[in-house]
VOPAGU-2260 file (C-alpha; in pm, 1 decimal, decimal comma):
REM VOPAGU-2260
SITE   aa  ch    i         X         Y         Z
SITE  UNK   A    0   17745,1   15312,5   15650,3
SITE  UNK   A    1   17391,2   15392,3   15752,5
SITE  UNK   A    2   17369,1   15739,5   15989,6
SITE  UNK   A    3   17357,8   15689,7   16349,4
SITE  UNK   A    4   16998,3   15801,3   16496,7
SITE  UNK   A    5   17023,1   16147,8   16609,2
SITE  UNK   A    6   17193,3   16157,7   16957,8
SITE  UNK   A    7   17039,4   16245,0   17294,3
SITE  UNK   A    8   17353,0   16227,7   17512,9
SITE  UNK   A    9   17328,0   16535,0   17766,5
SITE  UNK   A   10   17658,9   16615,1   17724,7
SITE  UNK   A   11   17555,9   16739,4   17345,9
SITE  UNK   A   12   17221,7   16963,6   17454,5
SITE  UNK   A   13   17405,7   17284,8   17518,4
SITE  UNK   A   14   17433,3   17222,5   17123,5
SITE  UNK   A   15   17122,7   17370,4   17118,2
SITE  UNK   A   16   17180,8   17685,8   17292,8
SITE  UNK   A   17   16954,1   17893,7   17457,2
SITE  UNK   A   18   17077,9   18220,3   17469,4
SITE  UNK   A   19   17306,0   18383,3   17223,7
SITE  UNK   A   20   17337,4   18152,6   16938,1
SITE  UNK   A   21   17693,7   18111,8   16756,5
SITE  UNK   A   22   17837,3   18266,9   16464,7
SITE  UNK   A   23   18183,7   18119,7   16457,1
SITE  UNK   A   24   18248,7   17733,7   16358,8
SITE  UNK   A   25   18577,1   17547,1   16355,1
SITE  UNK   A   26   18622,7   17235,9   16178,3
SITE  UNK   A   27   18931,8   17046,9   16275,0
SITE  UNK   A   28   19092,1   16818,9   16031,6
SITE  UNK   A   29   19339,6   16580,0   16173,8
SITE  UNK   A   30   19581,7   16492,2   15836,9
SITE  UNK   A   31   19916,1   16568,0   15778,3
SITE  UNK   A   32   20198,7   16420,7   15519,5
SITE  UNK   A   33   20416,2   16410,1   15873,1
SITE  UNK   A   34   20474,6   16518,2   16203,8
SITE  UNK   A   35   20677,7   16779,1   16256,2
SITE  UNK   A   36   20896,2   16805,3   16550,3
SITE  UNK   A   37   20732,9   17067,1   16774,0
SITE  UNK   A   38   20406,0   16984,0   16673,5
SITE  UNK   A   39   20147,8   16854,5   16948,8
SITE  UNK   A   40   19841,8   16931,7   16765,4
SITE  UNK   A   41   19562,1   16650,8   16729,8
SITE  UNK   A   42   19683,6   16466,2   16400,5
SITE  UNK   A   43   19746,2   16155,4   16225,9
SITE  UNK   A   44   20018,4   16139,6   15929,5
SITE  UNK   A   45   20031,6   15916,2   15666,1
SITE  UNK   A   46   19726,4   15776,5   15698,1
SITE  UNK   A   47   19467,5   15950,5   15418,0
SITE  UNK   A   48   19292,9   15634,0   15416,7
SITE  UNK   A   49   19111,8   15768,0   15679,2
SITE  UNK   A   50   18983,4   16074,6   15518,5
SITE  UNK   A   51   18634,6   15868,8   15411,7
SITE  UNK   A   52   18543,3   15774,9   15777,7
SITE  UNK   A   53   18672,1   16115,3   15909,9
SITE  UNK   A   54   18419,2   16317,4   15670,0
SITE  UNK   A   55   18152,3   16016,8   15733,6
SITE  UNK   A   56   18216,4   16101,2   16147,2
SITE  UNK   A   57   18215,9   16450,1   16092,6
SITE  UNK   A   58   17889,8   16455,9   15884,1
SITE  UNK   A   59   17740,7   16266,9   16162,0
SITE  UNK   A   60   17812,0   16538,7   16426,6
SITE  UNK   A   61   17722,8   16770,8   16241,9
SITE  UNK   A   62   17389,3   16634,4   16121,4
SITE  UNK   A   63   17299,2   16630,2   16563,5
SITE  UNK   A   64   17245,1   17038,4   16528,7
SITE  UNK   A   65   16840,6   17053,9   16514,7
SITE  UNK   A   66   16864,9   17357,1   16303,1
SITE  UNK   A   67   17039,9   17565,9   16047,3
SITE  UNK   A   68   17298,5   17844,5   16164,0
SITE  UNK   A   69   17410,2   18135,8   15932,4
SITE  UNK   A   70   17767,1   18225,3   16000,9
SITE  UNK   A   71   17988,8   18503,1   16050,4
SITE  UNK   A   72   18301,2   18323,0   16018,5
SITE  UNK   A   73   18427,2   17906,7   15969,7
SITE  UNK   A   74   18765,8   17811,7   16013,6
SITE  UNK   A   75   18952,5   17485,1   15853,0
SITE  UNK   A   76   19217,4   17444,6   16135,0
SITE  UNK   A   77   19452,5   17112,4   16161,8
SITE  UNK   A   78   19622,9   16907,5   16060,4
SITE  UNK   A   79   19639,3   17064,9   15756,2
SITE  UNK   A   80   19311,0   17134,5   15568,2
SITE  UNK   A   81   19448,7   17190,1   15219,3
SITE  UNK   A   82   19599,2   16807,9   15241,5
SITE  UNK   A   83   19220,1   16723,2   15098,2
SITE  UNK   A   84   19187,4   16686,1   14785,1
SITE  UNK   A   85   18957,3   16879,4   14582,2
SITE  UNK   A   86   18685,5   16596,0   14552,3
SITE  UNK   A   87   18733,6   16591,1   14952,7
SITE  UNK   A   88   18674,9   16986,0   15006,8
SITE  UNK   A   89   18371,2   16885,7   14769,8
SITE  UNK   A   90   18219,2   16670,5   15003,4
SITE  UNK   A   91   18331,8   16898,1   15290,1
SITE  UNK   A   92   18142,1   17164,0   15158,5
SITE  UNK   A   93   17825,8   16987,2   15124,9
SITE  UNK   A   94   17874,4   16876,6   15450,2
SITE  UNK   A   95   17928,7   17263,3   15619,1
SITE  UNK   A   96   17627,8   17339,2   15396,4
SITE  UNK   A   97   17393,4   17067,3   15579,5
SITE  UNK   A   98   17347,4   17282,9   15915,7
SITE  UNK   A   99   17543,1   17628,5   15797,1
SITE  UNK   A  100   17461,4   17939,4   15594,2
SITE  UNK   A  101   17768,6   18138,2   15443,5
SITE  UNK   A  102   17720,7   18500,6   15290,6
SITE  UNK   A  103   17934,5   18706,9   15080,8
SITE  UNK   A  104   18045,0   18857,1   15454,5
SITE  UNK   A  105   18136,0   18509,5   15623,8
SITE  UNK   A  106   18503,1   18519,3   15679,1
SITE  UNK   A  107   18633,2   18142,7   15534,0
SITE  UNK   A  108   18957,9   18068,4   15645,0
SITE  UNK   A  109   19149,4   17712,1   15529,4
SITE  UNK   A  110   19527,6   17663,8   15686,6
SITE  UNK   A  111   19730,4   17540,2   15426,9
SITE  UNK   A  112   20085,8   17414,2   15371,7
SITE  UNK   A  113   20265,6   17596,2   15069,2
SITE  UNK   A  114   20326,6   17301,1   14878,2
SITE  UNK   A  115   19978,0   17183,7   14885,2
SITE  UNK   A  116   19882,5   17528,3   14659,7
SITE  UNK   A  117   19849,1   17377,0   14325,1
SITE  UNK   A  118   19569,2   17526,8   14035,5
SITE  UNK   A  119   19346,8   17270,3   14095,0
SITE  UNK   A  120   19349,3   17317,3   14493,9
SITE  UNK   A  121   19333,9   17670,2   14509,8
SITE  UNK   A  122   18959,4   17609,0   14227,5
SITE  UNK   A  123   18847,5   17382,5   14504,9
SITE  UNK   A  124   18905,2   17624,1   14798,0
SITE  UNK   A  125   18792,6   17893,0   14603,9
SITE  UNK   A  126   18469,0   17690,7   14513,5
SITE  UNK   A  127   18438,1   17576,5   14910,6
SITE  UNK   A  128   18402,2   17992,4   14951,3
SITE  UNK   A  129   18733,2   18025,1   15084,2
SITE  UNK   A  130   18824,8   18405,5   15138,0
SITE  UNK   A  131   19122,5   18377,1   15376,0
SITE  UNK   A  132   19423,2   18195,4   15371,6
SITE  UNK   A  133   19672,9   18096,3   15610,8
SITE  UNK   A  134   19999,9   18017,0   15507,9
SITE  UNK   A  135   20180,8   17727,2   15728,5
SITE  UNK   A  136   20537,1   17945,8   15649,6
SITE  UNK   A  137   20753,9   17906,0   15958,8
SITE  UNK   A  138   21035,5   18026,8   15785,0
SITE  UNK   A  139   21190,7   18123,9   15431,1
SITE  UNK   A  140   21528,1   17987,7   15596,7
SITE  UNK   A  141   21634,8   17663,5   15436,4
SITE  UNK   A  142   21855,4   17546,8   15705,4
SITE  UNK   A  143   21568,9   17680,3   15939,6
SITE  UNK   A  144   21300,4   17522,4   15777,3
SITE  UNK   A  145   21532,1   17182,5   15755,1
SITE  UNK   A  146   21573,4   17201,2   16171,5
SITE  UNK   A  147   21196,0   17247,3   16174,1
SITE  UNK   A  148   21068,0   16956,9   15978,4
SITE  UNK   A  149   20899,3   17143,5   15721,5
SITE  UNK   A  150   20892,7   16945,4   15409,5
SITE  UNK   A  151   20855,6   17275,4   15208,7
SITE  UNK   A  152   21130,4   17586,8   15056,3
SITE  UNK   A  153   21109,8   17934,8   14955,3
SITE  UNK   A  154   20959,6   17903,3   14636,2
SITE  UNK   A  155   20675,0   17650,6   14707,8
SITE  UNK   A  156   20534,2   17987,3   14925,4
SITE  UNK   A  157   20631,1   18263,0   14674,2
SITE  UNK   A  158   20398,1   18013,3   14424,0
SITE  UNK   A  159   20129,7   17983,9   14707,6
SITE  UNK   A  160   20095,9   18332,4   14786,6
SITE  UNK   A  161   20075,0   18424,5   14396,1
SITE  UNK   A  162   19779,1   18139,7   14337,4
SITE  UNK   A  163   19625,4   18272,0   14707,6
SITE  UNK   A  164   19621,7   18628,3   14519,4
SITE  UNK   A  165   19382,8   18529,4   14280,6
SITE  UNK   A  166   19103,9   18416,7   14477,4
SITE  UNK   A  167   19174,9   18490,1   14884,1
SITE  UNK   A  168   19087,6   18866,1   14957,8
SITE  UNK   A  169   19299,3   18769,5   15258,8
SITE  UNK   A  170   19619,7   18623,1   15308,6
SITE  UNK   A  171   19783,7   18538,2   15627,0
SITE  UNK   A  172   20131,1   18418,0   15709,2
SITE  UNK   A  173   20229,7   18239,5   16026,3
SITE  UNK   A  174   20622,1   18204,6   16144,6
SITE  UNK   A  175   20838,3   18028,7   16451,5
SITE  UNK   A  176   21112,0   18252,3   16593,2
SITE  UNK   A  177   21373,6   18141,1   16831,0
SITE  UNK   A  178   21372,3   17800,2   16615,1
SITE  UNK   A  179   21708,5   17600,2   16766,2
SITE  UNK   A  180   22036,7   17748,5   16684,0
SITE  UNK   A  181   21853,1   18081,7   16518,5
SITE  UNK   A  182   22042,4   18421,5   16563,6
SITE  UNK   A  183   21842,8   18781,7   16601,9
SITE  UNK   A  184   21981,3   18824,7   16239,5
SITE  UNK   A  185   21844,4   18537,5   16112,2
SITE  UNK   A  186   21516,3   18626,4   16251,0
SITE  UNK   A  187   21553,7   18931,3   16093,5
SITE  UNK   A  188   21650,3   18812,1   15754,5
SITE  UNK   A  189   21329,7   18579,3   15785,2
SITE  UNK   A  190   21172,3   18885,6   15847,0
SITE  UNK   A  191   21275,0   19058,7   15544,7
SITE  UNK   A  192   21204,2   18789,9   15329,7
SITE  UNK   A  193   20877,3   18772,2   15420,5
SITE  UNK   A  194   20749,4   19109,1   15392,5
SITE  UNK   A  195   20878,0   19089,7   15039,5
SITE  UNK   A  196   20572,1   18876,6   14948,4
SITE  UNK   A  197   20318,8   19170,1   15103,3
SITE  UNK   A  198   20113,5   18943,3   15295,8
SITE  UNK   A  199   19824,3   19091,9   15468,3
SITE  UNK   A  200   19840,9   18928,2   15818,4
SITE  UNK   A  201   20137,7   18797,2   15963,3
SITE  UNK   A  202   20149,0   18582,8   16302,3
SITE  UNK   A  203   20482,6   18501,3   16505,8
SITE  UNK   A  204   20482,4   18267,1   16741,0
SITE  UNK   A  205   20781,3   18145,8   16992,4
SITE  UNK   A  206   20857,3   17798,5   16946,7
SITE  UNK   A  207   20792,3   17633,4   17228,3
SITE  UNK   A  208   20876,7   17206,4   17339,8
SITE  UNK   A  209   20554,5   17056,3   17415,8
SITE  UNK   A  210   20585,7   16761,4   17645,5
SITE  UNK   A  211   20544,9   16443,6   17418,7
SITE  UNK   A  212   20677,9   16582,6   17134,6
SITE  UNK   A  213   21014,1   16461,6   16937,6
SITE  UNK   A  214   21168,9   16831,7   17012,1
SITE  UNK   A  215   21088,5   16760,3   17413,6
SITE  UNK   A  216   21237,5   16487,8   17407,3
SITE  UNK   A  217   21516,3   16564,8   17224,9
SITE  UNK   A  218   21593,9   16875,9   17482,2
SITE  UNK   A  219   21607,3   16669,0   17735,4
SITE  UNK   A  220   21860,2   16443,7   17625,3
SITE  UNK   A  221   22038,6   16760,4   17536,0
SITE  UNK   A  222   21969,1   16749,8   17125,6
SITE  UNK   A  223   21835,5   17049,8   17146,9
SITE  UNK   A  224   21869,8   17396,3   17362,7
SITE  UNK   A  225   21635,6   17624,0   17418,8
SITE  UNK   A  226   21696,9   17976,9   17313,0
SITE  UNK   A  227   21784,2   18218,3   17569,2
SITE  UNK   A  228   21514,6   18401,4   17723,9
SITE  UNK   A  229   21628,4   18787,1   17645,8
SITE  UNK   A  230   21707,6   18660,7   17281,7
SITE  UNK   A  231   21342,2   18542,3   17273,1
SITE  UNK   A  232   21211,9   18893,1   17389,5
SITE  UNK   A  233   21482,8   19057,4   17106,5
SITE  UNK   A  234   21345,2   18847,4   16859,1
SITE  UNK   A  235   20958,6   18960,3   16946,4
SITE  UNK   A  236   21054,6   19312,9   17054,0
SITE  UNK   A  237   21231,7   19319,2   16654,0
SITE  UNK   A  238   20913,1   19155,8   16509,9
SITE  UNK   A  239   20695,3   19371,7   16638,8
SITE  UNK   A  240   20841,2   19675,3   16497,1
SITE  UNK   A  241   20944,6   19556,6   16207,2
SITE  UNK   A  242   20618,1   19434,8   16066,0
SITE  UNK   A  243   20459,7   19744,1   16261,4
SITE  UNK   A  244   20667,4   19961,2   16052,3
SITE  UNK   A  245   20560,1   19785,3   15730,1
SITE  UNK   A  246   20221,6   19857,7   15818,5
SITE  UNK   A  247   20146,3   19499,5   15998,9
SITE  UNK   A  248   20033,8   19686,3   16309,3
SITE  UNK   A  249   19996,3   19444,7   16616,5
SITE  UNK   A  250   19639,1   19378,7   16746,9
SITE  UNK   A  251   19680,8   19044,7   16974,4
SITE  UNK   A  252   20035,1   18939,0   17081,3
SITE  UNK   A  253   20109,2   18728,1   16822,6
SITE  UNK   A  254   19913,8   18855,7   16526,3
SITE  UNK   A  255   20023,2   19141,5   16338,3
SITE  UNK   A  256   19776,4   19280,8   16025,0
SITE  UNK   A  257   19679,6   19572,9   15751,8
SITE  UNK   A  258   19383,6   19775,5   15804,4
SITE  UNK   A  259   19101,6   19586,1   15787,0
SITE  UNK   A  260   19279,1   19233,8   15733,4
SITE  UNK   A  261   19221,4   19099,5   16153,4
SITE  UNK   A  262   19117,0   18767,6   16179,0
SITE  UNK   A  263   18742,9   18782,7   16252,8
SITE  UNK   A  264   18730,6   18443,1   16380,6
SITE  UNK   A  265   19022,8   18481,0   16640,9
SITE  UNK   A  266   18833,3   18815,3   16737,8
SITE  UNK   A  267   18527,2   18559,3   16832,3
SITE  UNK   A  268   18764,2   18374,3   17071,7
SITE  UNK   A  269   18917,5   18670,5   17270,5
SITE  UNK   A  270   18549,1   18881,5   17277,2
SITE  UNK   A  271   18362,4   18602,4   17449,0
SITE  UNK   A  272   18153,7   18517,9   17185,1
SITE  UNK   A  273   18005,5   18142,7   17145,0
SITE  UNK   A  274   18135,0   17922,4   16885,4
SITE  UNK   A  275   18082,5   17571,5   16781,6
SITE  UNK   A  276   18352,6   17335,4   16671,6
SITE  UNK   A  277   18361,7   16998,9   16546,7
SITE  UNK   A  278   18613,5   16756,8   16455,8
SITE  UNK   A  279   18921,3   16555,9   16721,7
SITE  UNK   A  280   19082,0   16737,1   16989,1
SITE  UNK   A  281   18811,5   17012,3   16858,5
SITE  UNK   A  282   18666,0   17251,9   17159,9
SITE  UNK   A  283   18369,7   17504,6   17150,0
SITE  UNK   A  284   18219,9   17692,8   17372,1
SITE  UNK   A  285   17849,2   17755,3   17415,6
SITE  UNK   A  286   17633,9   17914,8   17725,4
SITE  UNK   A  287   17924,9   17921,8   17946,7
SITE  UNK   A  288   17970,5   17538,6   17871,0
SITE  UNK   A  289   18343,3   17430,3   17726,0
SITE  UNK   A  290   18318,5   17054,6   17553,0
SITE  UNK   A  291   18613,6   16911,1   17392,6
SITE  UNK   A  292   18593,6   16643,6   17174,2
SITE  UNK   A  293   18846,0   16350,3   17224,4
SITE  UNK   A  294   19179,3   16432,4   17145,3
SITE  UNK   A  295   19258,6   16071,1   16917,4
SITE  UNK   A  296   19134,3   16059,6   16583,3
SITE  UNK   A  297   19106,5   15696,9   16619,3
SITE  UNK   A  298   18842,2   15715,5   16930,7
SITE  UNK   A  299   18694,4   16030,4   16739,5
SITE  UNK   A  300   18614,5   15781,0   16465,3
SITE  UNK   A  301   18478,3   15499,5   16661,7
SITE  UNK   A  302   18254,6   15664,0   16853,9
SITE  UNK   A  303   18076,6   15887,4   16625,2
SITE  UNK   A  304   18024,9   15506,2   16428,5
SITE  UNK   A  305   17879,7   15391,0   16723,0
SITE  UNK   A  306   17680,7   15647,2   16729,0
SITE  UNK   A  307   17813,1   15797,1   17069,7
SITE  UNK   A  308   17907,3   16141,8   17185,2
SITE  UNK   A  309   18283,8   16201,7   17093,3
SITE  UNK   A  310   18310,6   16455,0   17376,9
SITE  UNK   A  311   18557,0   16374,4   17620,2
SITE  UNK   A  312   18574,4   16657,0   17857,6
SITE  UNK   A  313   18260,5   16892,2   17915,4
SITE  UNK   A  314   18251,3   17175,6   18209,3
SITE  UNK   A  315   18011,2   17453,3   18291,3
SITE  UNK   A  316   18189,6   17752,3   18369,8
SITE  UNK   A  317   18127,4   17942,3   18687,1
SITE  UNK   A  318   18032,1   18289,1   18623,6
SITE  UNK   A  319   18322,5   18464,6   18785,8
SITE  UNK   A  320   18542,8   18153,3   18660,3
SITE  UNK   A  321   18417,7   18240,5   18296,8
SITE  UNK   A  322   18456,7   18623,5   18352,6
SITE  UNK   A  323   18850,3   18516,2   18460,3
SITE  UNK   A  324   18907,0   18339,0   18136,3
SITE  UNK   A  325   18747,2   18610,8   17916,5
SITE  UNK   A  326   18942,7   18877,8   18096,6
SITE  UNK   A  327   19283,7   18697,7   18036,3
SITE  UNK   A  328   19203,1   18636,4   17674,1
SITE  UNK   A  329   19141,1   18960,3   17623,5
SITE  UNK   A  330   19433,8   19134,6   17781,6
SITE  UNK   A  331   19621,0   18947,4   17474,1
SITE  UNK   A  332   19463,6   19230,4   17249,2
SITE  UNK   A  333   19682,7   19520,2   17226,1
SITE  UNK   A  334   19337,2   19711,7   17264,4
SITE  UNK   A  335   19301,3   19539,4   17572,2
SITE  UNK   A  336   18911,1   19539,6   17747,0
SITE  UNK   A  337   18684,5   19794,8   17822,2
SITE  UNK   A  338   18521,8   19731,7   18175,2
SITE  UNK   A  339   18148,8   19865,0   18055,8
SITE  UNK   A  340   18149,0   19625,1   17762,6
SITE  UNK   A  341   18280,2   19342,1   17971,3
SITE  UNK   A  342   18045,7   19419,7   18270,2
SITE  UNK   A  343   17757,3   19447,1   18015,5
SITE  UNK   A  344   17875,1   19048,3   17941,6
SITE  UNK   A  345   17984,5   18919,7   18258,5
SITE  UNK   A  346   17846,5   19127,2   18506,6
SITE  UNK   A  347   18194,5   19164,8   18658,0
SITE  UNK   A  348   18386,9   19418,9   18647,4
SITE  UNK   A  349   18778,4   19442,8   18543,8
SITE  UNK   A  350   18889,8   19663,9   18832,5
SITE  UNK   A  351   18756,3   19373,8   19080,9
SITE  UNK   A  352   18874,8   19079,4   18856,6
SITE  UNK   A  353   19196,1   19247,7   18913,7
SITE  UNK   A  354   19200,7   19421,7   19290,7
SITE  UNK   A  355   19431,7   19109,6   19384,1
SITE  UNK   A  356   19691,9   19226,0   19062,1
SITE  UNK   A  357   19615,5   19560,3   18959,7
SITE  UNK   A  358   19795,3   19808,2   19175,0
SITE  UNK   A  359   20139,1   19553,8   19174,0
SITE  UNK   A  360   20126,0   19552,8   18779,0
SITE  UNK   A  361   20068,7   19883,1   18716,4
SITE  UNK   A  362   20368,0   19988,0   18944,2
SITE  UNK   A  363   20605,1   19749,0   18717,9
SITE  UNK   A  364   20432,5   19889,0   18414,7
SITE  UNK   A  365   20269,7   19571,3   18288,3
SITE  UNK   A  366   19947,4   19738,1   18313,5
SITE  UNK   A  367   19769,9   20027,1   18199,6
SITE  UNK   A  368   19433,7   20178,0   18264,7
SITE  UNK   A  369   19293,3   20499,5   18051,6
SITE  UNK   A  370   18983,8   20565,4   18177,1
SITE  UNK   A  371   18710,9   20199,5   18147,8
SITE  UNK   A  372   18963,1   20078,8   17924,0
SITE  UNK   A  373   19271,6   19822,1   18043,5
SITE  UNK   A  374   19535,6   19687,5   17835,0
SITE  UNK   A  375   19887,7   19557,3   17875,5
SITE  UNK   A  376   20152,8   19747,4   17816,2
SITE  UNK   A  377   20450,2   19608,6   17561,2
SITE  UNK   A  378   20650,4   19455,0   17818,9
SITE  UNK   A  379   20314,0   19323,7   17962,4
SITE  UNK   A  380   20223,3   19129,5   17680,5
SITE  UNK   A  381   20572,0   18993,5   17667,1
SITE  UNK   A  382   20459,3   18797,3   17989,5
SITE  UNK   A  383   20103,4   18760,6   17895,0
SITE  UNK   A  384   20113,9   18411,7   17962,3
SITE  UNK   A  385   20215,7   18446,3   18321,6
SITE  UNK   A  386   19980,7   18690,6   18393,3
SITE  UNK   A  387   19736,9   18495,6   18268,2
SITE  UNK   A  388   19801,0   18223,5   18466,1
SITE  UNK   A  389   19761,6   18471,8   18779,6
SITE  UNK   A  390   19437,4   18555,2   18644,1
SITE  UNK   A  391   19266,4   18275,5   18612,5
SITE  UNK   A  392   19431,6   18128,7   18924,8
């Protein structure tokens, strides 16, 4: 299929941005073997015989940056990445090397599911430049991992992490607590289990039931119960000082790492800095201007063929607007913000961001200020969500 022209659509100029120019990229790709239960990320299972017009679509928005970009960090988010094969990453990696520069600093990360870590995958990730891998884990639980979908066990991710070893300088681990029917022991056992394969990075998150997913629907025919809400903070409260103790200290609520292993990329997101990101369902963020490429693969597909933008929702932040956002994703670092470095990027400062909150969450010791710098306190980032949602109103 012959490349559309290069596109002039409006909605694509803050593409070429005129300020600071991005370091970060994230490439979303949409294919799984299946659905799991919880999951409402943008994805299509079952259907790799769309992998050829994907990585046609994808070269084609890529090809509409007008210049090349040297990186800092690129992310292969999903979907699962490592469910390309290795003549797929190939092509992927000519693609990424169209419009983007990688050095021996840029921080590569590829998700990946355990069982997809065979030889010849880990050679083509390695060859892609792949320095950082996150492991799709959930859970080391079999009965666990059985009332999560996961098509994986134990020993498919004691195999991945020893194949990761010989090539990732970085290897990250994600898990679900408060997973139906799971006890605090459990969790802890998981736990355990986990820290046994000495992973550098380890995020936790709380499962949660997405409306128009199978496990939403299923609680509210009564299939499924929600975990009670003081088990939820035991089970965080636990994982936090477990894996601190193991020296996993916590930097961002959910993500817990060794000296020198934080995810650079994330770091992008919660600092304010620009990023581009291409792919379905795939946002970035560029001169204050959020664009968010349609969420079905499908109309992704379809309209990059036509030559059309595949944007679906594009906004221009309002100054104090952005400055809100920024200042509730950054509360989610246990470092929290410093108000000169955030004035210096927002011209606002915290301490008027916050007049409306301040005084009321530092009284219920939520939140803490020493000196320019404010951060939440434990129990604060235990409701960082709400207080986000206060934040940016």
């Amino acid at each position: 299929m012959p490349r559309p022209a290069p596109h002039t659509d409006p909605t694509l100029q803050a593409w070429r941005p005129s300020g600071v120019w991005p370091r970060s990229v994230y490439l979303h790709i949409p294919f799984c073997r299946h659905r799991c239960g919880y999951c409402n990320f943008t994805l299509v299972a079952g259907r790799d015989y769309l992998v050829d017009r994907f990585l046609d679509a994808l070269e084609t928005e890529i090809s509409w940056l007008d210049q090349r970009y040297e990186l800092d960090s690129l992310f292969l988010g999903g979907g699962t990445p490592s469910h390309l094969s290795p003549s797929n990453l190939q092509r992927l990696n000519k693609i990424v090397s169209s419009r983007f520069d990688l050095t021996s600093a840029t921080e590569v990360t590829a998700e990946c599911n355990p069982n997809d870590m065979t030889s010849d995958q880990c050679h083509a990730l390695a060859e892609f430049g792949v320095n950082r891998i996150s492991l799709g884990v959930q859970s080391l639980n079999p009965a666990k991992l059985s009332r999560l979908e996961r098509d994986h066990v134990g020993d498919d991710v004691e195999r991945a992490v020893r194949l990761a070893r010989l090539f990732a300088r970085s290897i990250s681990v994600d898990l679900i607590f408060a997973a139906p029917d799971e006890s605090l022991n459990e969790w802890r056992q998981d736990l355990e289990a986990v820290l046994q394969l000495n992973p550098d990075h380890v995020s936790t998150y709380e499962l949660t039931y997405e409306k128009g997913t199978q496990f939403w629907n299923r609680r509210v025919v009564g299939d499924l119960a929600e975990s009670e809400e003081d088990l939820r903070a035991d089970m965080y409260e636990f994982a936090t000082q477990k894996l601190d103790s193991a020296g996993l200290a916590p930097y961002e609520v959910s993500s817990f790492a060794k000296p020198e292993h934080h995810c650079f990329h994330n770091e992008s997101y919660w600092t304010g800095r620009p990023y581009f990101a291409f792919g379905p369902g795939a946002s970035r963020y560029v001169d204050r201007v959020r664009q968010t490429n349609h969420q079905s693969t499908m109309q992704y597909l379809k309209r990059l063929e036509a030559g059309e933008s595949p944007v679906s929702l594009s906004e221009k932040l309002a100054p104090r607007d952005s400055a809100n956002e920024l200042l509730a994703i950054g509360l989610r670092r246990v470092a929290g913000v410093n108000e000169n470095a955030f004035e210096t990027l927002t011209e606002f400062r915290v301490s008027a961001l916050l007049a409306n909150h301040a005084e009321a969450w530092q009284l219920a010791g939520l939140l803490i200020q020493e000196g320019p710098n404010w951060r939440l306190s434990f129990r604060g980032r235990m409701l960082c969500d709400r207080l986000a949602a206060e934040i940016v109103g």
